[in-house]
C-alpha positions in Angstrom: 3.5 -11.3 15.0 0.3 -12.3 13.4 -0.3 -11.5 10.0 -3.3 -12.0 8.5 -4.0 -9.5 5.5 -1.9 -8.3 2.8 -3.6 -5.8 1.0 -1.0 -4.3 -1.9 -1.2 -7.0 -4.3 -1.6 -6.4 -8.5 -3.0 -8.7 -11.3 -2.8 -8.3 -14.4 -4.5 -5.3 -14.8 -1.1 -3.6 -14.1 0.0 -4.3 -17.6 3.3 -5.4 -15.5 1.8 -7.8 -12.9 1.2 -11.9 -14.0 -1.9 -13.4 -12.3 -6.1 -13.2 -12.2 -7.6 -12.0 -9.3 -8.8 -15.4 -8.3 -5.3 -16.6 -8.3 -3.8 -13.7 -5.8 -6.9 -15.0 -3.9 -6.1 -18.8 -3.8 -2.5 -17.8 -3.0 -3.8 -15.6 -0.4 -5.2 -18.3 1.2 -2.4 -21.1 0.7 -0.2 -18.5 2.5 -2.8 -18.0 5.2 -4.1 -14.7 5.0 -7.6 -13.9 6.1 -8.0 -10.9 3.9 -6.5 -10.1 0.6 -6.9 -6.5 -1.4 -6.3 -6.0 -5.4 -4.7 -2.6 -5.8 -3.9 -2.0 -9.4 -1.9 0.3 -10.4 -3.8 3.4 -11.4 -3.8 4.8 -15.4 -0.2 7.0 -14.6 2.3 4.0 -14.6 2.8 3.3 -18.1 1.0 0.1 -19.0 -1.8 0.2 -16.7 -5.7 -0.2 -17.4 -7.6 2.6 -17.8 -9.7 4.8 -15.7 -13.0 2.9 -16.5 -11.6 -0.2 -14.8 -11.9 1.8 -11.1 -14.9 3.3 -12.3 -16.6 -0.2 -13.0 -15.8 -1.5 -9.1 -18.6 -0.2 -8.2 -20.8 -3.2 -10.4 -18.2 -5.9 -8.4 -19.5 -8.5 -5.9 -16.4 -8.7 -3.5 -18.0 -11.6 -1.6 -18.5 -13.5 -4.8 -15.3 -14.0 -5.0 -13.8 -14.2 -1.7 -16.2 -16.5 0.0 -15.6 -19.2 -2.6 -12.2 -19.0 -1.3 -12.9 -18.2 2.5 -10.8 -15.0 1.9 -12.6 -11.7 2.4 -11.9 -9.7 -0.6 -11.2 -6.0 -1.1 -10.7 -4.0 -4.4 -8.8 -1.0 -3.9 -6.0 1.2 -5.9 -2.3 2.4 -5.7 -2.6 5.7 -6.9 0.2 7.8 -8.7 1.8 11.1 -6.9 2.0 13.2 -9.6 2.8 16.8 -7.9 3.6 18.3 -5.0 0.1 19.5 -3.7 -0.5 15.7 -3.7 -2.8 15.2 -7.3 -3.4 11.8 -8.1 -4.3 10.1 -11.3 -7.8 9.0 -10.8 -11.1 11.5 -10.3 -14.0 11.2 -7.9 -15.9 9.2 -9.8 -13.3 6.0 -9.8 -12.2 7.2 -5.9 -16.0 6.8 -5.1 -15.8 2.9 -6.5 -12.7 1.7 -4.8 -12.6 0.6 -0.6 -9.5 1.7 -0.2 -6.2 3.9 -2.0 -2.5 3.6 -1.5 -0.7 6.8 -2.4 2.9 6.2 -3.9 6.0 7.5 -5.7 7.1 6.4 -8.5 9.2 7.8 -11.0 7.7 6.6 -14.1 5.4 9.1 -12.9 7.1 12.1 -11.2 10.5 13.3 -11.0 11.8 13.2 -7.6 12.4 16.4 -6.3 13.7 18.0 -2.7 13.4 16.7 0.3 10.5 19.3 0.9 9.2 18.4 -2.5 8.8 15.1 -2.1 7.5 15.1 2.2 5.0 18.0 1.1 3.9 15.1 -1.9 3.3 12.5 0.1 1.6 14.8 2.9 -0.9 16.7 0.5 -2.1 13.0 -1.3 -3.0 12.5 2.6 -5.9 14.6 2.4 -7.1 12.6 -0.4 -10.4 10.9 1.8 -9.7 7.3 0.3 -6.1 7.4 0.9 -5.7 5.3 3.2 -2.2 3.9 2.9 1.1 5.5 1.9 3.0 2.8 -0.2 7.3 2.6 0.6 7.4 5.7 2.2 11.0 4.7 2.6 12.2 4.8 -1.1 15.7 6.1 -1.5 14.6 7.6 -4.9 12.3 10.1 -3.3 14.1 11.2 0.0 11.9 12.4 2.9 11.3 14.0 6.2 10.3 11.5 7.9 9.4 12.9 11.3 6.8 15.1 9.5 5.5 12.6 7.4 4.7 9.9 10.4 3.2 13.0 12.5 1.0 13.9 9.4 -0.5 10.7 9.0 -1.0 10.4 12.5 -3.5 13.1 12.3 -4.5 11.9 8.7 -5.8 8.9 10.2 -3.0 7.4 7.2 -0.7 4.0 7.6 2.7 3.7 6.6 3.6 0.6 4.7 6.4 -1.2 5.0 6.7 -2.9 1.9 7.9 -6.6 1.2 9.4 -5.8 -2.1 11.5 -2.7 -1.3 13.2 -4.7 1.4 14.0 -7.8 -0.8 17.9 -8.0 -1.3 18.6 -7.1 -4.6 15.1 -5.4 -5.4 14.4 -2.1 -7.2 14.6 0.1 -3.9 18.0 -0.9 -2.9 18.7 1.1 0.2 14.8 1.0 1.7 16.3 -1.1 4.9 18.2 0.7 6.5 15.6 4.2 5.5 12.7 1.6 7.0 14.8 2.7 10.5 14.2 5.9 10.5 10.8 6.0 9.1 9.8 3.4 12.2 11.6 5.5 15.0 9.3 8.5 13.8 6.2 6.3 13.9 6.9 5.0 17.6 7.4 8.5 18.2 4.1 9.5 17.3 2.2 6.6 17.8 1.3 6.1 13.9 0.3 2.8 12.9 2.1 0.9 9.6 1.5 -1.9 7.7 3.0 -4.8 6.0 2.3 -4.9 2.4 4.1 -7.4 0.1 3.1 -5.6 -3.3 3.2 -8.9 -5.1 3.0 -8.6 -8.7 2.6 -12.3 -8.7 0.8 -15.1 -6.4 4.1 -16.6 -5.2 4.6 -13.1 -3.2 0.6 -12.8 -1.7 1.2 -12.8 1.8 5.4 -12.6 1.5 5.8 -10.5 4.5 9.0 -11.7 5.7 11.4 -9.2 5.2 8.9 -6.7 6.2 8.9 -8.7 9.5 12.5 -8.7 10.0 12.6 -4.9 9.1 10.0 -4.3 12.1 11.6 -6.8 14.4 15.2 -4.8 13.8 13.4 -2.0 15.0 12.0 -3.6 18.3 8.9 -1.9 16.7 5.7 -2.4 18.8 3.0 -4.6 17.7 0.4 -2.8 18.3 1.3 -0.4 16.0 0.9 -3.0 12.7 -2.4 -3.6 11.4 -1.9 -6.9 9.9 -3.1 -8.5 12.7 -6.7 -8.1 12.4 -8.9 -7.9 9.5 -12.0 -6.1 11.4 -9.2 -3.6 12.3 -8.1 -2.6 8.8 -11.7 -2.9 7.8 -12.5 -0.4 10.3 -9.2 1.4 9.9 -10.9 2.4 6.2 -14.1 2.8 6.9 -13.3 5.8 9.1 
């Protein structure tokens, strides 16, 4: 499977993450990717920056960066879930600075709720216009439907990530494996597209997308389906 973009890293702007941006970016490279995103955690998590740091992408020169490096550069965001009609924790005016938004769970940040809490979540933070990327739908902490969620963000126009870091034996997600099954059958079911993200919190782990890989090839899941492949595809993929 190719794989050629890994766009859920953090720096140290996560208050819990241990690298610069230009080192996720020379690690991004070692490890061959073609195109590497920063997506900080958003001002929710405890630790994290504040809401002027997303605010202030806007004044940031993505190719200064990545084409000292030959690495096309991205700066997005994961956002925080914090209810169940889907509100995040940054405004319009940081959305509108930021290529791209992952949408997550996390329970520093919400309680997990119901089944139907936690589906009609991760559904309503769909129709957030930069949300582009659900990150581990699959966490066993917040339980889901996932046949609704992989037909919602078929029509979203959303990916599904699976995620390096929940699959890693002995992680923080223990259990995200064997829920990565189901969450796959539903996306071959409705033709919704996934990708891999490694959610390094440090530049050993840019590009680390080899349980994610196993987890996809478990599910004879088809490769057309994962975006990693093609940098002009996930470029496109958010500009739509």
């Amino acid at each position: 499977m190719k794989d050629l973009l890994d766009v859920h890293t953090h720096t140290l702007a996560s208050g819990h993450a241990y690298n610069t941006i230009r080192e996720m970016i020379a690690a991004g490279k070692k490890n061959g990717m073609q195109l590497v995103g920063i997506a900080d955690h958003a001002p929710a998590m405890p630790g994290s920056t504040h809401r002027f740091y997303f605010e202030n992408l806007r004044i940031f020169d993505r190719k200064a960066y990545g084409d000292e490096a030959g690495v096309e550069l991205l700066m997005g965001v994961e956002l925080n879930i914090l209810n169940t009609t889907g509100k995040v924790d940054l405004g319009e005016k940081a959305l509108r600075s930021v290529d791209y938004a992952i949408a997550s769970l996390h329970d520093p940040c919400i309680n997990p709720g119901s089944v139907l809490d936690n589906t009609t979540a991760i559904m309503s933070a769909m129709f957030i216009p930069q949300v582009k990327i659900i990150g581990h739908p699959d966490n066993p902490t917040f339980p889901v439907d996932f046949d609704q969620i992989a037909k919602a963000a078929k029509e979203r126009h959303v990916l599904l990530e699976c995620n390096n870091s929940s699959y890693r034996p002995g992680g923080s997600r223990e259990g995200s494996r064997e829920l990565a099954k189901k969450m796959l059958q539903a996306c071959k079911k409705y033709g919704t597209h996934v990708i891999m993200g490694s959610d390094a919190h440090i530049d050993l782990d840019v590009g680390n997308h080899l349980n994610s890989q196993q987890v996809l090839a478990a599910a004879d899941f088809p490769e057309e389906l994962v975006i990693n492949g093609s940098p002009e595809a996930f470029k496109e993929w958010i500009r739509e």
